[in-house]
C-alpha positions in Angstrom: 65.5 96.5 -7.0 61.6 96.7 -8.0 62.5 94.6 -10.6 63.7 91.8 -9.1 60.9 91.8 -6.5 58.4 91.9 -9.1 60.5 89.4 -10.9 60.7 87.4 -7.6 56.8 88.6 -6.8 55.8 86.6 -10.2 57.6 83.4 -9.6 55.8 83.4 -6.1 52.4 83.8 -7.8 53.5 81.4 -10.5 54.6 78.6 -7.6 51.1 79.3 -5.9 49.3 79.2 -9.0 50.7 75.7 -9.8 50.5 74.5 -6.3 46.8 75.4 -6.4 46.3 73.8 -9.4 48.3 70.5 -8.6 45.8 70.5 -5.4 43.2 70.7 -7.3 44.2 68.2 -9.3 44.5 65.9 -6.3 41.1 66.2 -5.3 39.7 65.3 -8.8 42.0 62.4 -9.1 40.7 61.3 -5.8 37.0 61.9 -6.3 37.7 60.0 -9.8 38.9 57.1 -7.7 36.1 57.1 -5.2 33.6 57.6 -7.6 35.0 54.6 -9.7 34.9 52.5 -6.9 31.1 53.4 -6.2 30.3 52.4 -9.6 31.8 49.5 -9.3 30.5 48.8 -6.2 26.7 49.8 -7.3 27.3 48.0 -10.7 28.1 44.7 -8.8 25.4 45.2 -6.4 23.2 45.5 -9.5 24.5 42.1 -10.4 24.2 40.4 -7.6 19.9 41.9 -7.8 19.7 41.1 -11.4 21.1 37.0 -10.0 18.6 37.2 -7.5 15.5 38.5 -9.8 16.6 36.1 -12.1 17.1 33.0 -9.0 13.3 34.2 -7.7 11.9 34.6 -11.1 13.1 31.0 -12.1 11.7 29.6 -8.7 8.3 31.5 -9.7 8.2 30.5 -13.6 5.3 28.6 -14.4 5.6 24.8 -14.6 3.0 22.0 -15.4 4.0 19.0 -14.6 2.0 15.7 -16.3 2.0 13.1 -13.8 0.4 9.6 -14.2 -0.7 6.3 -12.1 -2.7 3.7 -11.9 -5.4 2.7 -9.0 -9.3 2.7 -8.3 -11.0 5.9 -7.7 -10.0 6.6 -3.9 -6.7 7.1 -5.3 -7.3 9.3 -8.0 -9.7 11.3 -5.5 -7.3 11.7 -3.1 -4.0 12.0 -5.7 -5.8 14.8 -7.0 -6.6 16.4 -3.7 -2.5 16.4 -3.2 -1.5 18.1 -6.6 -4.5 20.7 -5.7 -2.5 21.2 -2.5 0.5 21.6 -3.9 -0.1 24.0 -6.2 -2.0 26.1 -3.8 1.6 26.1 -1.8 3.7 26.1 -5.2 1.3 28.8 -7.1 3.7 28.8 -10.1 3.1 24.6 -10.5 -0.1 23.0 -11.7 -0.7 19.3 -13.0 -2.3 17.3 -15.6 -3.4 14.4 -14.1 -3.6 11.5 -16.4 -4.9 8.3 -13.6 -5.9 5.6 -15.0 -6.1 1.9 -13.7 -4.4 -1.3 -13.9 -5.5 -2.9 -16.9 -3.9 -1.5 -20.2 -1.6 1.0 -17.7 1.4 -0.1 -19.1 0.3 -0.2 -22.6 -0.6 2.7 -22.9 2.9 3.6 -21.4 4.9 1.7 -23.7 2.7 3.6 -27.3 4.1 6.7 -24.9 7.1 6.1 -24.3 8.0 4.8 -28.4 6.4 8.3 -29.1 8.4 10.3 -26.9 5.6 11.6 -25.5 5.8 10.5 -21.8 4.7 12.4 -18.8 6.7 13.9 -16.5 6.1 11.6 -13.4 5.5 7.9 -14.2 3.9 5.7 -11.4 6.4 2.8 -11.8 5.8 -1.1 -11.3 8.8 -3.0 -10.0 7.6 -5.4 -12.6 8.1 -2.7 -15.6 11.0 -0.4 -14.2 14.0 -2.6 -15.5 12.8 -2.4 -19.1 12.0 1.2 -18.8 15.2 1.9 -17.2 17.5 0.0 -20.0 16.0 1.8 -22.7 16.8 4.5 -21.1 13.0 6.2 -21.0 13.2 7.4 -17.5 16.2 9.3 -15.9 18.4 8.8 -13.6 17.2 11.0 -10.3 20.6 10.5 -8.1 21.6 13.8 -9.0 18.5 15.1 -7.4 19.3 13.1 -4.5 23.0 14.4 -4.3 22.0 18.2 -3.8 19.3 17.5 -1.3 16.0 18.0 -4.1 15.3 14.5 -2.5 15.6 13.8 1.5 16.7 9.7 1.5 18.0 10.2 4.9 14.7 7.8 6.1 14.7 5.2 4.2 15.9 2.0 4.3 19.3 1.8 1.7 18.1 -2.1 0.7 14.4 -1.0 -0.3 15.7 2.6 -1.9 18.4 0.4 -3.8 15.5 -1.5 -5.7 14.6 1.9 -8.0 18.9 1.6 -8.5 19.6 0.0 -12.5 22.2 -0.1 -13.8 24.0 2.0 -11.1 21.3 4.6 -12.1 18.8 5.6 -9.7 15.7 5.3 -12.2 13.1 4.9 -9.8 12.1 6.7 -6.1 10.5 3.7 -3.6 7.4 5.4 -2.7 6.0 2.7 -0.1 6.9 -1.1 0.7 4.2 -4.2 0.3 3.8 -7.4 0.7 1.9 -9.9 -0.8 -1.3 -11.0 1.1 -4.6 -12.5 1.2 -7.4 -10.0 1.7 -10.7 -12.0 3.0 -14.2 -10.6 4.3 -14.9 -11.9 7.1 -18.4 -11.9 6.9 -18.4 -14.6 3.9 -16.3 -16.8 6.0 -18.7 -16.9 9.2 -21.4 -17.6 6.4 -19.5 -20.7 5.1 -19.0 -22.0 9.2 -15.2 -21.0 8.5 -12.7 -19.3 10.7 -9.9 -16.9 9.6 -7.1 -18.4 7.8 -3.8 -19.4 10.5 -0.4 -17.8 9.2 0.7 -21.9 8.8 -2.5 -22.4 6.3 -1.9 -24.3 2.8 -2.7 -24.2 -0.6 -4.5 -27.2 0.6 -6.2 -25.7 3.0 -7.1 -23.0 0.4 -8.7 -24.8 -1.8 -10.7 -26.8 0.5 -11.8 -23.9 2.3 -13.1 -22.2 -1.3 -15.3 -25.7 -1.6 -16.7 -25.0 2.0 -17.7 -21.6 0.5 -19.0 -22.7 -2.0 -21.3 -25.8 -0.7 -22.2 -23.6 1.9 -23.0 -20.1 0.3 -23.2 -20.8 -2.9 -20.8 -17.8 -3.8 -17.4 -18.0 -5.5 -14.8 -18.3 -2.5 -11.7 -16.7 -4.6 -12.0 -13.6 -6.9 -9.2 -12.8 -8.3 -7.1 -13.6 -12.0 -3.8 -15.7 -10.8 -2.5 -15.3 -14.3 -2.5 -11.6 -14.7 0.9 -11.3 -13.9 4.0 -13.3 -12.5 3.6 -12.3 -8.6 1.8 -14.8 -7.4 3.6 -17.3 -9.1 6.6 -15.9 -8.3 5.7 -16.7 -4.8 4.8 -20.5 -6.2 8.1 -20.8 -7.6 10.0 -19.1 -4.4 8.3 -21.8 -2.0 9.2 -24.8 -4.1 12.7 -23.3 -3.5 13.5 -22.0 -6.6 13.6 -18.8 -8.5 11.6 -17.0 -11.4 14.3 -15.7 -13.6 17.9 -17.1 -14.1 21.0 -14.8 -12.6 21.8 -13.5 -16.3 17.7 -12.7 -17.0 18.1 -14.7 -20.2 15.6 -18.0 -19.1 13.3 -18.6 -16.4 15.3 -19.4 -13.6 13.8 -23.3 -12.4 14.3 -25.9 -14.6 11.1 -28.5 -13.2 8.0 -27.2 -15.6 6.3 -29.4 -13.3 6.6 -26.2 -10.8 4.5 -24.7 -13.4 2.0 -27.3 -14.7 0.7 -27.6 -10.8 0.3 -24.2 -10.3 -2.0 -23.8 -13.9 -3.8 -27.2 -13.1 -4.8 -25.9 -9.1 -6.0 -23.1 -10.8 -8.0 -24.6 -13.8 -9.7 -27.3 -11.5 -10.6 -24.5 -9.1 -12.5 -22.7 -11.7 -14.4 -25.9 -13.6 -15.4 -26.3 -9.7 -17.1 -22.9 -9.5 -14.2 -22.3 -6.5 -12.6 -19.6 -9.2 -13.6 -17.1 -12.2 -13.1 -18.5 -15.0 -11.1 -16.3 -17.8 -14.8 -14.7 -18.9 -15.8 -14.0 -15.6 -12.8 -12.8 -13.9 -13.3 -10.3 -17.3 -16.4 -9.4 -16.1 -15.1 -8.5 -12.6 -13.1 -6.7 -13.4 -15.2 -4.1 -15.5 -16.7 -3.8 -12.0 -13.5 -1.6 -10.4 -11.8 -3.1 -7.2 -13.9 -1.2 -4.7 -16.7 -2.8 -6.4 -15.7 -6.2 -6.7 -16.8 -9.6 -5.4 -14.9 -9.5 -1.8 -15.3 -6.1 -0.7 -19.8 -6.6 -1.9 -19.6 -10.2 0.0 -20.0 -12.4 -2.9 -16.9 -13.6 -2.7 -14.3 -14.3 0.3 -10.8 -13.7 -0.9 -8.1 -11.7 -3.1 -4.4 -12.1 -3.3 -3.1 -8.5 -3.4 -0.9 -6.5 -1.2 -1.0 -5.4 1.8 -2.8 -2.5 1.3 -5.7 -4.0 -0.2 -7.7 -3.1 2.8 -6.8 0.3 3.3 -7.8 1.2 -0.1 -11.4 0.0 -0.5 -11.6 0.6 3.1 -13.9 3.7 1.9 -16.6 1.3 0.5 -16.0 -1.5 2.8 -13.9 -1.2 6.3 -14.8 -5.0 7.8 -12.3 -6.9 5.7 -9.0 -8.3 7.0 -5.6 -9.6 5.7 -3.7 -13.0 6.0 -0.6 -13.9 4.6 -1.4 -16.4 1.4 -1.1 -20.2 1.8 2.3 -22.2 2.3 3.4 -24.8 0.2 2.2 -28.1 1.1 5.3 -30.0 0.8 7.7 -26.7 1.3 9.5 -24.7 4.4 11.0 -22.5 1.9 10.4 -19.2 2.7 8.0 -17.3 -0.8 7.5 -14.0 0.6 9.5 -10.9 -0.1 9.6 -7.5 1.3 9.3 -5.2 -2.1 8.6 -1.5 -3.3 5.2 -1.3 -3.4 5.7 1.2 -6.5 8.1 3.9 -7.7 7.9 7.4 -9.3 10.3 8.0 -12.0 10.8 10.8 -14.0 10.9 10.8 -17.8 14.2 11.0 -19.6 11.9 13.7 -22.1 10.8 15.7 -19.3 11.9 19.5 -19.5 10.9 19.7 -15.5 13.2 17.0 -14.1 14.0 19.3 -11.2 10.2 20.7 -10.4 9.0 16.7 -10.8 12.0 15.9 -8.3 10.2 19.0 -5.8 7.0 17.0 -5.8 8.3 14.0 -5.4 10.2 14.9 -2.2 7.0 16.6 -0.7 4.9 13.4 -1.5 7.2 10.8 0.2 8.7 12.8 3.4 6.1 15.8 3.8 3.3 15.3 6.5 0.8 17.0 5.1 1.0 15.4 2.2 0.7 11.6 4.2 -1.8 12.7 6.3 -4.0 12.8 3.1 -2.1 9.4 1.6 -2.8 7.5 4.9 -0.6 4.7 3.4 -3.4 3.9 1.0 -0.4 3.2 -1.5 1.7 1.1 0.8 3.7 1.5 4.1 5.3 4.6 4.0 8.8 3.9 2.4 10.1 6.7 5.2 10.6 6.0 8.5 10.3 9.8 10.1 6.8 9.0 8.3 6.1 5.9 9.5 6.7 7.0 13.1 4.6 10.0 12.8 1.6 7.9 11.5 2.3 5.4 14.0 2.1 8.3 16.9 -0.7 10.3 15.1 -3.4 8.2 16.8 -5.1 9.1 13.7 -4.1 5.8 11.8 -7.6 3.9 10.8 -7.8 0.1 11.8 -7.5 -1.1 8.2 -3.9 1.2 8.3 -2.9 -0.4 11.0 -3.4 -3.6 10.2 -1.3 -3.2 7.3 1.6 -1.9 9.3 1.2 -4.8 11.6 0.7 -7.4 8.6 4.4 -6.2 7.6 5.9 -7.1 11.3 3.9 -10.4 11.0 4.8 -11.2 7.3 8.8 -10.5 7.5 9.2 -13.5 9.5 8.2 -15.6 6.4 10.1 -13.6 3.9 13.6 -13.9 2.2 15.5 -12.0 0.2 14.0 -9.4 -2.0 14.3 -11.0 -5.8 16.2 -8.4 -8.4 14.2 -6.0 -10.8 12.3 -8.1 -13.0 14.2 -8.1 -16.3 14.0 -6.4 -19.8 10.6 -7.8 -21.8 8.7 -8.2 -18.3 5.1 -7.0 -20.2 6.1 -9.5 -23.1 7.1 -12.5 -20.5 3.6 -11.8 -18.6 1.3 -11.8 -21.6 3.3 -15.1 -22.5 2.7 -16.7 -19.2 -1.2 -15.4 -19.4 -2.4 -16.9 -22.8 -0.4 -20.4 -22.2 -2.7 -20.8 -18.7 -6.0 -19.4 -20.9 -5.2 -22.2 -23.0 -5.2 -24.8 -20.3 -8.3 -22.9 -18.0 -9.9 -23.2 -21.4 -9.1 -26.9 -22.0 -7.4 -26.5 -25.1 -4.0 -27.8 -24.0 -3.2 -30.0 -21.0 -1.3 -27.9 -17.7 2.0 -29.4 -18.9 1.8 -28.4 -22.7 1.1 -24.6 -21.3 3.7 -24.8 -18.5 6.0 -25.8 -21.9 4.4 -24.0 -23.8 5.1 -20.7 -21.5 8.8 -21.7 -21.1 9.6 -21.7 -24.5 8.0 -18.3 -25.2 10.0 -16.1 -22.0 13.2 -18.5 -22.8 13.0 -16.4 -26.4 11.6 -13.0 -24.9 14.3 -13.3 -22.0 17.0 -14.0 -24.5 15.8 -11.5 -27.1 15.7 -8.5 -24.5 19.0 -8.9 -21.9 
């Protein structure tokens, strides 16, 4: 009998034995399991911290971003002033600031450009941005503009479409202009003259510059109508036609007389003494637009934009815009609403999406318009243009050129297409066929032929 309870006694302890083990065997098992998940747990959460370190430190890395543009020395002051301001709020950004001003601008771009060696952000001409776009030196922003880098809620779709080529968004409107006739009113009242009407004609013009000049003694116009195609463009556009053909591959009227007259006004202005001639208008311009003949009284007029008076306004806050003369002959409507300038990013740039930031801030931030003041245009966005408006801070001259653009639309049509490929090339063409004729070397009709054989070949070359 004792040995089958000892027998029995030993299985019983054997049983328990087991059953204690196989317990604590679930436990371990369990605290395996748990512990796994923890680690897992912990490891993702480390993950997720290293995705955010790595998010915060690529927001923080530091950029510089080279950013050029052309204007006269309020602009770069106050440019300047801006990327100072931004990199105080954006520590991990700084610039170098390459301004520079109209003349050569574009040459210079173009030696960059063949190099490779581009800035970042390019101050863009709606002259110029065609033939950057289609040789594919500046990139196509719209992705920026898809996931919300760029706000385009404001702006108007015709005006943003303008920087669109080639269904690629190549250029960001920064403000909308007009052409217009700055004056100084001061020189007028001196020559017995009153301000210009909105109905006033080349005519008119040019009789008025004699006034001046019988009177005073001064130069009434001081500008160089052959520097580029906008004013002529505005010729061509009130005799009803237009500059460049639909297929960019000739000039678009087919009268050279269109031409001739515009040269010939020009060239008997200047052997009058109404106009510079090529050597004086070279000489004014070494002066710098704040210091030139109109906003210093020797002179009455300019054709520029509209916010010719905002920016010398520093130097000189009397003068006062008009829209430039009708056609004599003409109800066709020359104006045109266009993008004052663009910003465009280089195709070579390694900080498309921190040049995209900046951009953004400059066009739709307030505090960066309350330092613009519009000095480069109306403000291409309307939440802007509102605020300005309401800000009872707006100067006189800045709100003359907002009012200029509610007066001037009424004699505008349609906004003409990107000027094409070969646009520096057509320009320089147009410019030494008129020196010829200002210089008496050919007659108004040999340059006007003279000029359309020249962009026929460059037109045809390039598109």
């Amino acid at each position: 009998m004792k040995k089958n309870f000892k027998k029995l006694a030993a299985i019983g302890l054997s049983i328990a034995l087991a059953m204690s083990l196989a317990g604590c065997g679930s436990n371990d098992t369990a605290q395996t399991s748990e512990t796994s998940q923890s680690s897992a747990e912990t490891n993702s959460e480390k993950a997720a911290d290293s995705q955010e370190v790595a998010a915060a430190d690529e927001s923080q890395k530091e950029v510089t971003i080279k950013i050029t543009w052309w204007g006269g020395q309020t602009r770069h002051d106050y440019t300047q002033q801006l990327l100072d301001l931004y990199t105080e709020l954006h520590p991990n950004v700084t610039f170098e600031a390459m301004p520079s001003g109209w003349d050569g601008y574009f040459d210079k771009l173009a030696t960059q450009a063949a190099s490779g060696a581009m800035p970042d952000i390019i101050q863009m001409d709606y002259l110029y941005i065609s033939t950057y776009a289609k040789n594919n030196s500046i990139a196509d922003l719209q992705e920026f503009i898809n996931d919300g880098t760029i706000d385009v809620s404001g702006m108007d779709e015709n005006i943003l479409n303008t920087g669109k080529i080639d269904g690629k968004m190549t250029g960001l409107p920064l403000a909308t202009s007009l052409l217009a006739v700055g004056y100084n009113p001061a020189v007028l009242a001196e020559a017995g003259l009153e301000a210009p009407e909105n109905d006033w004609t080349w005519n008119d013009f040019v009789a008025m510059n004699q006034t001046i000049k019988d009177k005073t003694g001064k130069m009434g116009v001081a500008l160089g109508p052959v520097d580029d195609t906008n004013l002529f463009n505005y010729w061509v556009r009130q005799n009803g036609a237009k500059l460049f053909s639909d297929d960019n591959k000739s000039l678009g009227y087919t009268d050279d007389s269109i031409c001739a007259s515009y040269i010939q006004m020009w060239k008997d202005m200047m052997d009058g003494g109404l106009a510079p001639n090529p050597d004086e208008y070279a000489a004014i311009q070494t002066l710098g637009q704040e210091a030139g003949p109109v906003v210093t009284g020797d002179s009455a007029w300019i054709v520029e934009w509209n916010n010719y008076t905002n920016k010398v306004a520093a130097v000189n806050d009397t003068l006062k815009l008009a829209t430039p003369p009708m056609a004599d002959e003409s109800s066709e409507k020359g104006l045109w609403l266009k993008p004052g300038m663009f910003f465009s990013v280089a195709e070579t740039s390694a900080v498309k999406k921190e040049a995209a930031e900046f951009i953004n801030w400059f066009v739709n931030s307030k505090e960066a318009n309350d330092i613009i003041k519009a000095e480069r245009g109306t403000p291409v966005s309307s939440e802007i243009r509102d605020y300005m408006m309401s800000s009872g801070t707006m100067s006189q001259q800045q709100q003359d050129m907002f009012a200029y653009v509610d007066l001037a639309t009424a004699l505008c049509s349609e906004t003409p297409n990107p000027d094409p490929i070969g646009m520096s090339e057509v320009n320089e063409a147009f410019k030494n066929a008129a020196y010829r004729a200002f210089y008496g070397q050919i007659t108004a009709e040999d340059a006007a032929a003279q000029f359309r054989q020249e962009a026929d070949e460059i037109l045809q070359r390039n598109n």
